[in-house]
C-alpha angles and dihedrals in degrees: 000000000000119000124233122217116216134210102199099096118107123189120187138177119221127192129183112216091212097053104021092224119151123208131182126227129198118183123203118191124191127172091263095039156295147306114197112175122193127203136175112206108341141035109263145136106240129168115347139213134178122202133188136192123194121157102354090311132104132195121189131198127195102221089177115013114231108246089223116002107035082138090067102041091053099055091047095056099043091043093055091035082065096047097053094039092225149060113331111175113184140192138208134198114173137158102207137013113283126249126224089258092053096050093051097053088050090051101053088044089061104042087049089057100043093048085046090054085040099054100040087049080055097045094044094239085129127022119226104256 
């Protein structure tokens, strides 16, 4: 059996200039779909939500409710479930409750990463797996 080494991984740092917070990113993208998983501080597997879109509609379930922010983490994952058309789970550690700064870094990181797979997938720079 030979391994295969992928290069659909994506890890980002994000950093909000109010609080002064960093958290990690690491984006996972699939053929049907995404994991992203956030973390502050540490690497850890925290709440967790699924999301999935078929035909314009989209169901979520919270696998693991967030402790404070659940509100955040579902509309992550529904949002980008829609834009990939597909399956998006996602996964929050977090030490402290976010502020609207933070969530708003985070967001645009993501988006930015979800728009980038999506266009290089279009363009056939890189072939779905």
């Amino acid at each position: 059996m030979q391994n295969k080494v992928s290069d659909r991984i994506l890890i980002r740092s994000v950093s909000s200039e109010e609080s002064h917070r960093i958290f990690i990113i690491k984006f996972l993208s699939f053929q049907n779909g995404c994991f992203i998983s956030l973390s502050e501080g540490s690497d850890r597997i925290g709440s967790l939500c699924v999301s999935i879109s078929s035909s314009n509609k989209v169901n979520t379930a919270k696998v693991i409710p967030s402790k404070f922010d659940s509100i955040f983490v579902s509309t992550i994952s529904e949002k980008v479930s829609f834009m990939v058309n597909g399956i998006c789970i996602v996964s929050l550690h977090n030490t402290k409750q976010l502020q609207l700064c933070d969530m708003k870094a985070i967001m645009e990181e993501i988006m930015n990463l979800v728009k980038n797979e999506s266009n290089q997938i279009e363009d056939g720079r890189r072939p779905p797996s």
